[in-house]
C-alpha positions in Angstrom: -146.8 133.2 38.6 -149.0 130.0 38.0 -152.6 130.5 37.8 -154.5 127.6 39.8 -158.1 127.3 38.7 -159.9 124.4 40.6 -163.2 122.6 39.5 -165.4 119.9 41.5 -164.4 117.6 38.7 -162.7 116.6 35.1 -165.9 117.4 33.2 -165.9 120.6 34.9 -162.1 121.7 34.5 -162.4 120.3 30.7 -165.3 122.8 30.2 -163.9 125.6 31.6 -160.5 125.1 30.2 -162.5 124.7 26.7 -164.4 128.7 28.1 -160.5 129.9 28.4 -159.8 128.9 24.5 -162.3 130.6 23.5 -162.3 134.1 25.0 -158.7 133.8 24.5 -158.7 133.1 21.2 -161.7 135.9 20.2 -159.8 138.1 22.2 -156.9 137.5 19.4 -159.0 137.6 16.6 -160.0 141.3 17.9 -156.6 142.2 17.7 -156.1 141.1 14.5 -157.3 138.7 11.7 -155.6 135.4 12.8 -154.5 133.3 15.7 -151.9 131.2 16.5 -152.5 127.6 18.6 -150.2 124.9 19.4 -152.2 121.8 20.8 -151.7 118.9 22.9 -151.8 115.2 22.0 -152.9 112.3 24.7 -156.0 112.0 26.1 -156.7 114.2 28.7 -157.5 117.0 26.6 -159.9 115.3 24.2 -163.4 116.4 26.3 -162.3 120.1 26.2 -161.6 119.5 22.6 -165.3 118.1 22.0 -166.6 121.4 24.3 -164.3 124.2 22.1 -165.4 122.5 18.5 -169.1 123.6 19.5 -167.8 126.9 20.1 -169.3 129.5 17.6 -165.9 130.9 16.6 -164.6 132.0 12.4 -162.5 128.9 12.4 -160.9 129.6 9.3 -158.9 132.7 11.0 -157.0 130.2 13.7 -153.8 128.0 12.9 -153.7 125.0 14.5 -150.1 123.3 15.4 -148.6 120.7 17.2 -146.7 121.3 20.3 -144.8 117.8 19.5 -145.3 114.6 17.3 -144.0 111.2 17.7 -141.8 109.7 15.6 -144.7 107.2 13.6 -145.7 106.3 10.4 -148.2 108.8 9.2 -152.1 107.5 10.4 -150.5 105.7 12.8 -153.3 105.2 15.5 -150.6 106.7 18.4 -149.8 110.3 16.9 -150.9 113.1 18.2 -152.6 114.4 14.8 -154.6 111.4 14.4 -156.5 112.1 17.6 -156.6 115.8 16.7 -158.3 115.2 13.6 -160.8 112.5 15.4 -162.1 114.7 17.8 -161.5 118.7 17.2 -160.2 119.1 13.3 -162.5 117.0 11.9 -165.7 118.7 13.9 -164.7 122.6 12.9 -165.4 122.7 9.5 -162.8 124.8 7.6 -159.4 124.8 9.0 -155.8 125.5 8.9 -154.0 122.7 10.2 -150.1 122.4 10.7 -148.9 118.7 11.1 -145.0 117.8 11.6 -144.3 115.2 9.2 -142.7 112.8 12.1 -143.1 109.8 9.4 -139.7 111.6 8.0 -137.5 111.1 10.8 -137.1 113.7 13.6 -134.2 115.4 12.0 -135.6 116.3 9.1 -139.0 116.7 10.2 -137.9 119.4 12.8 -136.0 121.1 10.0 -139.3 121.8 7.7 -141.6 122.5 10.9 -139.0 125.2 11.8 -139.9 126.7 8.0 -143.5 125.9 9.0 -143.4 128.4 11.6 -141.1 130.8 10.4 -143.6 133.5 9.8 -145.1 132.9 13.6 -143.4 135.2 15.9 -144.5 133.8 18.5 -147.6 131.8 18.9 -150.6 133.5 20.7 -151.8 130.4 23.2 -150.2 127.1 23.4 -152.9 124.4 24.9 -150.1 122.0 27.1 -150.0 118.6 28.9 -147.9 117.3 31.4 -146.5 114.2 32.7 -145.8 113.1 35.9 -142.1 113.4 35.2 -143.1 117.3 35.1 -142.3 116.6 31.2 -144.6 119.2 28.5 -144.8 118.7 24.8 -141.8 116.3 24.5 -139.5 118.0 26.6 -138.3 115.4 29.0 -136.3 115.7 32.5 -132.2 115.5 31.6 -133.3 115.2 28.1 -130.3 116.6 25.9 -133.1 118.5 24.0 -134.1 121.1 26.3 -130.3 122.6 25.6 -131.4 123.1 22.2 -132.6 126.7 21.2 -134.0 126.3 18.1 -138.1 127.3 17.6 -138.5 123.5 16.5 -136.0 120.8 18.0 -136.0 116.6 17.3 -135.9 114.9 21.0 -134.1 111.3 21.3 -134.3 108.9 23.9 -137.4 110.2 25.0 -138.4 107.6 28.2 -141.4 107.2 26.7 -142.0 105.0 23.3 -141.8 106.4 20.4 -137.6 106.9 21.6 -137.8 109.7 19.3 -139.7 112.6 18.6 -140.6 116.7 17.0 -141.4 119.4 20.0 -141.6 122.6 20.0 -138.8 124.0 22.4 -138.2 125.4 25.7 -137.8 128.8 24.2 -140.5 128.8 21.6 -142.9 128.0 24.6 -141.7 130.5 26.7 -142.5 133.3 24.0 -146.0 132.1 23.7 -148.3 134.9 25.1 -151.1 132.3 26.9 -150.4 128.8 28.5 -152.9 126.6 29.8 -152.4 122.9 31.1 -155.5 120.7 31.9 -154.3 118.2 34.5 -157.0 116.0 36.4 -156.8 112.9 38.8 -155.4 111.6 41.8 -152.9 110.2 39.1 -151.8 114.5 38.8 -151.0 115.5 42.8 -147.6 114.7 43.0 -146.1 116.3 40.1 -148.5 119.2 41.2 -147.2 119.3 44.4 -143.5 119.6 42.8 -144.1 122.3 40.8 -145.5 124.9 43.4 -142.6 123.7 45.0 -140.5 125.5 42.1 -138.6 122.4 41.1 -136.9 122.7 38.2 -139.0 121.1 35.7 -139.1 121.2 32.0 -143.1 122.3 32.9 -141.6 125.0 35.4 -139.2 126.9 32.9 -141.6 128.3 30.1 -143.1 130.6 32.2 -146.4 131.4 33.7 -149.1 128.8 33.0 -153.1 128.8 33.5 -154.2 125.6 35.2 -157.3 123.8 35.2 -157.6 120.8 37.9 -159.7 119.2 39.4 -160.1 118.3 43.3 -158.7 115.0 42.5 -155.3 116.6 41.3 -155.4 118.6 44.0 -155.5 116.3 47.0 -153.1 117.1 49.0 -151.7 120.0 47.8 -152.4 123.6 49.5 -152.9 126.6 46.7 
């Protein structure tokens, strides 16, 4: 089942979302001498971001991935790397970062990320969004994509630009041991309101996910 964890605020939620990571991820590195994380691109998760890179945790044992990438010129200023690397990579110090070379076309960029993660058997927390079309990563409502199995999968005809795009799938996400979405503002309710209703959304089919709202997201909605 869902985990609802609700904070007076965004700054609040960010910071607690960004307390998760990091007990999550020590509690990995206890285990064993490396982590796996898939991250989120958009804007919503950049304050957590800023909170985990001030984190005292041996950075150079976690491997960072995308959950998707948009189909852009590399340094384009609307993939999700480039704001990665501006706010979290770029403030950490040593890491090991894992980008899906979109600028190659989604085929073939799917192709090599799928080589990319060929050694991960399953990664140990993947750090989500979601839309208000209940979309996570760049798995989309009646998007063809979501029928494909494969750990790494190209989308097309995504409904939002760029039309195409690199996710990671349905299945990859639902072998992930930890999920966490950060979802805050009025703008959230809705959709939130639709999946504890248990519609069937590309968010509602990988599985049990941690969430960190705020009151705004919650409005109406009864946990």
């Amino acid at each position: 089942m869902h985990n609802w964890l609700v904070y007076d605020d965004f700054d609040g939620a960010s910071k607690a979302a960004a307390n998760f990571l990091e007990d999550n991820i020590n509690e990995c590195l206890s285990q064993r001498d490396i982590c796996y994380v898939a991250l989120p691109g958009g804007n919503s998760p950049v304050k957590c971001l800023g909170y985990l890179a001030a984190k005292e945790i041996p950075w150079h044992k976690v491997h960072w991935y995308l959950g998707d990438e948009r189909c852009y010129p590399s340094g384009h200023a609307e993939r999700n790397d480039l704001m990665l690397n501006k706010y979290f990579w770029s403030l950490i110090g040593k890491t090991n970062i894992h980008r899906i070379p979109t600028e190659l076309g989604a085929e073939k960029a799917a192709e090599i990320y799928r080589e990319e993660i060929k050694s991960v058997d399953h990664f140990d927390i993947a750090f989500l969004g979601v839309g208000e079309d209940g979309h996570t990563a760049s798995l989309f409502p009646a998007n063809a994509a979501l029928d494909d199995s494969r750990t790494v999968i190209p989308v097309y005809n995504s409904p939002k630009p760029p039309s195409d795009r690199v996710s990671l799938s349905q299945e990859t996400l639902r072998k992930t041991r930890c999920r966490i979405v950060l979802a805050c503002g009025s703008a959230k309710f809705p959709i939130i309101k639709r999946i504890k209703e248990g519609e069937s959304l590309p968010i509602n089919c990988i599985g049990d996910i941690n969430w960190f709202i705020d009151h705004d997201a919650l409005s109406i909605v009864t946990i």
